[in-house]
SEROTOR-214834 format. One record per atom (N, C-alpha, C): z, x, y. Coordinates in steps of 0.05 Angstrom, whole numbers, padded with zeros to 5 digits, always signed. Layout:
<atoms>
ZXY...
</atoms>
This chain:
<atoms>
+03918+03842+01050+03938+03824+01060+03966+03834+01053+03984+03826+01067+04013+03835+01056+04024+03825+01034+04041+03829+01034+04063+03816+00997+04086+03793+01013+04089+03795+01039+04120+03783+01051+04101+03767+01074+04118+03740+01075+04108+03726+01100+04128+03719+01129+04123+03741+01147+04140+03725+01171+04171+03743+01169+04170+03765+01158+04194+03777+01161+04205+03781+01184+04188+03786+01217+04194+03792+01238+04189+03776+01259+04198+03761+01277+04196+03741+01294+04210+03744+01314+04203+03747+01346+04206+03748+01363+04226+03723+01388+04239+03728+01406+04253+03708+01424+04255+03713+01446+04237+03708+01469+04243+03716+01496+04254+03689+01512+04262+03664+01501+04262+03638+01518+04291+03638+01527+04294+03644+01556+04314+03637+01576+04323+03613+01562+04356+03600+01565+04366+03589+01567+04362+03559+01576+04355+03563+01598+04344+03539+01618+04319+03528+01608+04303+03540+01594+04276+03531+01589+04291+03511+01561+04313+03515+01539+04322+03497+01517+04327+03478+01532+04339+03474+01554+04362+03454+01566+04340+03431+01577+04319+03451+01583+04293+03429+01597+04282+03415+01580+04264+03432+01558+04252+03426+01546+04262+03401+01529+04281+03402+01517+04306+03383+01502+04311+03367+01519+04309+03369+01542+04319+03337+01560+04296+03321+01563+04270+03334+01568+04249+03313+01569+04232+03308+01541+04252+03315+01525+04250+03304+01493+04270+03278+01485+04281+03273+01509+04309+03257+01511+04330+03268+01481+04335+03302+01480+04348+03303+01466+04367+03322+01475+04383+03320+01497+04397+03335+01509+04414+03361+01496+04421+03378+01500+04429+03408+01496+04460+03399+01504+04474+03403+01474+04506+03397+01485+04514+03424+01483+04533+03423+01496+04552+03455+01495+04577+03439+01502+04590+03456+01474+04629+03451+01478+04639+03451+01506+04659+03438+01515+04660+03443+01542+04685+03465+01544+04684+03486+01526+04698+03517+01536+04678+03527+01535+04654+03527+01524+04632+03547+01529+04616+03552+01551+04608+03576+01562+04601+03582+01591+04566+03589+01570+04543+03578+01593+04523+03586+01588+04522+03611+01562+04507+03599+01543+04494+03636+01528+04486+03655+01533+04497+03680+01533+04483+03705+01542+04462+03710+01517+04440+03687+01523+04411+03698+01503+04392+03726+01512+04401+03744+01495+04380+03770+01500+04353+03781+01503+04339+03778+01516+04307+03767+01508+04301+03793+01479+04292+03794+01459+04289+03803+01435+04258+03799+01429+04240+03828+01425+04217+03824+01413+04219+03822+01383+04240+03830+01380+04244+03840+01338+04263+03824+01332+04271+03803+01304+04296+03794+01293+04283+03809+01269+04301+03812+01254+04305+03813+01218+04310+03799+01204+04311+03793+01188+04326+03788+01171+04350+03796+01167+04368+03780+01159+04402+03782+01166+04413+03789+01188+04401+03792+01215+04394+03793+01247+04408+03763+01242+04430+03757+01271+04434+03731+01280+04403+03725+01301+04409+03693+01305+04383+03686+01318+04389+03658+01320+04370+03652+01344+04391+03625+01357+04369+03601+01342+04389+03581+01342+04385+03556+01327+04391+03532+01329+04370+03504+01333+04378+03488+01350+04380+03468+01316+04408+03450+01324+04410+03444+01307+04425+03406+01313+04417+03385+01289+04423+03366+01306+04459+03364+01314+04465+03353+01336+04498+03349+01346+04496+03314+01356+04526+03304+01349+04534+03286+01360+04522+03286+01391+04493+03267+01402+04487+03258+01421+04470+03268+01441+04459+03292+01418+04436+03304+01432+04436+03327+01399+04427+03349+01411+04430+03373+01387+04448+03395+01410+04442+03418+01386+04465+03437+01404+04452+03464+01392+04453+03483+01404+04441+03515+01401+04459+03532+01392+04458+03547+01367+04481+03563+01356+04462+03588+01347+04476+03614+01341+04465+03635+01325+04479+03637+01294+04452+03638+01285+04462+03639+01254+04444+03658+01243+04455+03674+01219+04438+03694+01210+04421+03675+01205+04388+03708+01195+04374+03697+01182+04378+03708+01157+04366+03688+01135+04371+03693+01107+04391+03675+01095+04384+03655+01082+04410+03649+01060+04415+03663+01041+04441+03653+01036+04464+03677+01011+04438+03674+00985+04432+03686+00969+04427+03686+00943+04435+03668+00919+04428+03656+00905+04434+03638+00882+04443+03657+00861+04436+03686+00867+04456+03697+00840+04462+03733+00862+04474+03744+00841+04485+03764+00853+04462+03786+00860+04469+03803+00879+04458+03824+00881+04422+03819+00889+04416+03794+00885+04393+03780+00894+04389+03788+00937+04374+03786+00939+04359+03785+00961+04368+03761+00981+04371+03764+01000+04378+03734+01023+04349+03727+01022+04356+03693+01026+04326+03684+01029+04312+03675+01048+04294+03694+01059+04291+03680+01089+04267+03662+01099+04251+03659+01075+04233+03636+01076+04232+03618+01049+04225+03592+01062+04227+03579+01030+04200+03559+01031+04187+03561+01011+04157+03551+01007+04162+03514+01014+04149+03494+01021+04158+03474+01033+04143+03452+01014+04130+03464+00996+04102+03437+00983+04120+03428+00961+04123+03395+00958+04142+03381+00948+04158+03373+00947+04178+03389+00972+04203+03379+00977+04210+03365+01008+04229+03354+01004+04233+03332+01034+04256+03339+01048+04273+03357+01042+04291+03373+01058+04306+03356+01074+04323+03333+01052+04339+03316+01062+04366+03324+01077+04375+03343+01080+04388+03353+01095+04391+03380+01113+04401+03392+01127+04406+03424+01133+04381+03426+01159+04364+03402+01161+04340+03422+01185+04354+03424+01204+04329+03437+01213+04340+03454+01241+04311+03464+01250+04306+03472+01277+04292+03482+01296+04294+03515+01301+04279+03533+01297+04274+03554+01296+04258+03572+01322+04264+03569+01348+04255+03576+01366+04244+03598+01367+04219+03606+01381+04212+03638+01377+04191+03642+01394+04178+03666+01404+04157+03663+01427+04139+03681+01407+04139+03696+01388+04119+03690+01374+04131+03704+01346+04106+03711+01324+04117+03736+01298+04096+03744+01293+04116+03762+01272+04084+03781+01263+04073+03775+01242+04058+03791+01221+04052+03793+01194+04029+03820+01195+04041+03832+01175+04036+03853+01161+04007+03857+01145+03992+03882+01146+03963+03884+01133+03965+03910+01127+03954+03914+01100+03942+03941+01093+03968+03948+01077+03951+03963+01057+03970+03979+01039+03976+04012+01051+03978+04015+01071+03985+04047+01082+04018+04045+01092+04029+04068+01103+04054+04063+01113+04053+04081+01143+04048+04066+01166+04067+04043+01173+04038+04022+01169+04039+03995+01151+04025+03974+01151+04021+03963+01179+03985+03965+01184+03979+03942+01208+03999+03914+01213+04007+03927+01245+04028+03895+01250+04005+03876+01273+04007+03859+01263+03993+03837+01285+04014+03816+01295+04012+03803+01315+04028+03792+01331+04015+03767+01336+04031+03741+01332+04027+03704+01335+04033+03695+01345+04021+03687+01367+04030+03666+01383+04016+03641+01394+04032+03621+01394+04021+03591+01406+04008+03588+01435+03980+03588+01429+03956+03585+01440+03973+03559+01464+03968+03577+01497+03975+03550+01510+04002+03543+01520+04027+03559+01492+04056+03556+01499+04068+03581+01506+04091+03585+01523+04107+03607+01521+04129+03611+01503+04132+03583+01488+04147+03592+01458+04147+03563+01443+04154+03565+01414+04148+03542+01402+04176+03539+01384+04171+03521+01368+04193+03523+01337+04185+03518+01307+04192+03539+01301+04188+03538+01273+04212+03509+01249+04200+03501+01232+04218+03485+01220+04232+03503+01201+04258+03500+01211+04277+03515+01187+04295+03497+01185+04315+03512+01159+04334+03499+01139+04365+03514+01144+04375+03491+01146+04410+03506+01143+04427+03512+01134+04444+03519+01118+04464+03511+01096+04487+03510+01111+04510+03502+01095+04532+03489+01110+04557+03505+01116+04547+03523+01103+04573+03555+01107+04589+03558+01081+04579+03528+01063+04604+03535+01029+04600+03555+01013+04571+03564+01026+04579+03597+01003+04583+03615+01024+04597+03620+01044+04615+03639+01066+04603+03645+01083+04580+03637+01095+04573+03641+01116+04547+03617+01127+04548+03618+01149+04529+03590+01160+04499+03614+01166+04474+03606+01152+04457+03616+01159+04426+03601+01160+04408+03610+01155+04377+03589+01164+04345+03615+01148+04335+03595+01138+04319+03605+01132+04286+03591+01134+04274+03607+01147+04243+03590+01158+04224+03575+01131+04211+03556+01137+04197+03537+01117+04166+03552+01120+04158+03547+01092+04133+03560+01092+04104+03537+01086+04083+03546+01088+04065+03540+01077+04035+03548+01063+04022+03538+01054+03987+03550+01056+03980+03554+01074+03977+03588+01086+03958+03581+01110+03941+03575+01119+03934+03564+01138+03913+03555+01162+03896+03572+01166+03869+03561+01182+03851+03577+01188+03859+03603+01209+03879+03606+01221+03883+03620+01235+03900+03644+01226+03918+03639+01202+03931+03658+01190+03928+03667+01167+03896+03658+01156+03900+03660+01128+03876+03689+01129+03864+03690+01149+03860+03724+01151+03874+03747+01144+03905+03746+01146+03923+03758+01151+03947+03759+01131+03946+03727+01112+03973+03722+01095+03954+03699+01076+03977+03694+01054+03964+03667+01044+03976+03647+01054+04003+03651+01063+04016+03631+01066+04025+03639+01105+04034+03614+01110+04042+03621+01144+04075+03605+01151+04091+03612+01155+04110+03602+01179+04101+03567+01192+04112+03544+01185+04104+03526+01194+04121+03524+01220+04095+03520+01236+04101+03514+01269+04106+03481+01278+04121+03472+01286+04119+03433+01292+04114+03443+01318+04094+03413+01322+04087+03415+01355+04115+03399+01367+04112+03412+01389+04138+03396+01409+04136+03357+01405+04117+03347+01395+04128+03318+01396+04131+03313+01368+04133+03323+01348+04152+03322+01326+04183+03341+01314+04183+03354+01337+04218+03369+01337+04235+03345+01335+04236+03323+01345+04254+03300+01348+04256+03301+01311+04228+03286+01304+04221+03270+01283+04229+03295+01259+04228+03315+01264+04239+03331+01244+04265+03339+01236+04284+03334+01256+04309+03323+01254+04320+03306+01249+04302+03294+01262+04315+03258+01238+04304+03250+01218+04292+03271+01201+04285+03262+01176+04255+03256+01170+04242+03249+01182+04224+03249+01178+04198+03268+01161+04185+03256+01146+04168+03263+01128+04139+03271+01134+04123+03285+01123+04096+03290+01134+04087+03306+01149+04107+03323+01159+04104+03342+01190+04102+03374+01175+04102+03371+01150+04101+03398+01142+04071+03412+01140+04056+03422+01162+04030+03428+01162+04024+03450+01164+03996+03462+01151+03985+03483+01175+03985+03487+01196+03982+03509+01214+03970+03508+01245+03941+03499+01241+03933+03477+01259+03908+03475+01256+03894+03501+01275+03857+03499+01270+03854+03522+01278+03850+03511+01317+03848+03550+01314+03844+03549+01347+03878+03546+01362+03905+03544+01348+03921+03536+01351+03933+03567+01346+03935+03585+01348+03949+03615+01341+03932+03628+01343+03943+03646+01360+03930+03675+01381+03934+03697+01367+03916+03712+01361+03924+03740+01338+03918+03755+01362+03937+03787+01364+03931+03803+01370+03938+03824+01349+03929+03854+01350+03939+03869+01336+03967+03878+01351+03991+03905+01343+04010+03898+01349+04011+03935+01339+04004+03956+01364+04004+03983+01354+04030+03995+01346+04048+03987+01365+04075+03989+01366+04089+04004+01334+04106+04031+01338+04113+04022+01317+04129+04019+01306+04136+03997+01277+04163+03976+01269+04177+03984+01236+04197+03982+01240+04205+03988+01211+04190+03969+01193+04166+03974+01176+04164+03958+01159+04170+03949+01135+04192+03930+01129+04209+03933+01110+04209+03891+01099+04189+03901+01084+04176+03874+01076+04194+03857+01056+04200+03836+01059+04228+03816+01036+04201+03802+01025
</atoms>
């Protein structure tokens, strides 16, 4: 199994598919009115400390921004943090929605480490629950929530990337409690993933 969970995560979702999806969530997609559509790049690879788009709640709907990944460090010279373990805490502030069409996770102790590739059985892209901070230590950024993994990822990791299904994205924005789960099984598509990627595990 690897040592790092979810370092690499993918984004191919057009524009139009946020604007939809969010409207028949009755949670409409605001944009400033100087801003012209997003030029979203379809992206098989983010990084860490990679910007990456992020839906986040706004006055009267939510609104889609790029923010690195990784929060600043709690001490110096420390590591950005780009996942944060989720058991016990209620993450009264900062969520956010983590869009992505699928990620990977890493196997084997050789170099370059087996990459396999995840994706939502059924969807052409989902959201991960992430966290925000507010920019007071100098920059606005997001880091993905973790958990024990599920039967489907625990072949591969101990822990997995928590996925919300589309009828709790609302409820995870407004606070709500309880949604922090496994994928149940049968719910994430493994493929292997020959391709090959800088493997550079946080």
């Amino acid at each position: 199994m690897a040592s790092g969970v979810c370092n690499d995560f993918g984004n191919r979702i057009p524009y139009s598919a946020y604007v939809e999806e969010f409207s028949q969530l009755k949670l409409p997609l605001i944009s400033p009115p100087t801003e012209s559509t997003p030029n979203l790049q379809p992206r098989d690879e983010i990084w860490p400390t990679e910007p990456a788009p992020v839906i986040r709640p706004a006055a009267g709907g939510v609104e889609l921004v790029q923010l690195s990944w990784g929060l600043p460090p709690s001490r110096p010279k420390a590591r950005v943090v780009i996942n944060l373990r989720s058991e016990g805490r209620n993450f009264a502030h900062g969520r956010c929605l983590v869009p992505a069409s699928h990620y990977y996770e890493f196997t084997g102790s050789g170099s370059p480490k087996k990459r396999w590739r995840f994706t939502r059985v059924g969807e052409d892209w989902f959201c991960f629950a992430g966290l925000q901070n507010s920019g007071r230590l100098g920059r606005e950024a997001f880091a993905l929530l973790t958990v024990e993994a599920g039967p489907d990822a625990r072949p591969y990791h101990m822990r997995e990337p928590i996925i919300l299904d589309r009828r709790n994205w609302a409820a995870w924005l407004d606070g709500a409690v309880g949604l922090l789960q496994p994928s149940p099984a049968g719910s994430l598509a493994v493929a292997a993933d020959d391709r090959a990627a800088a493997d550079t595990l946080l």
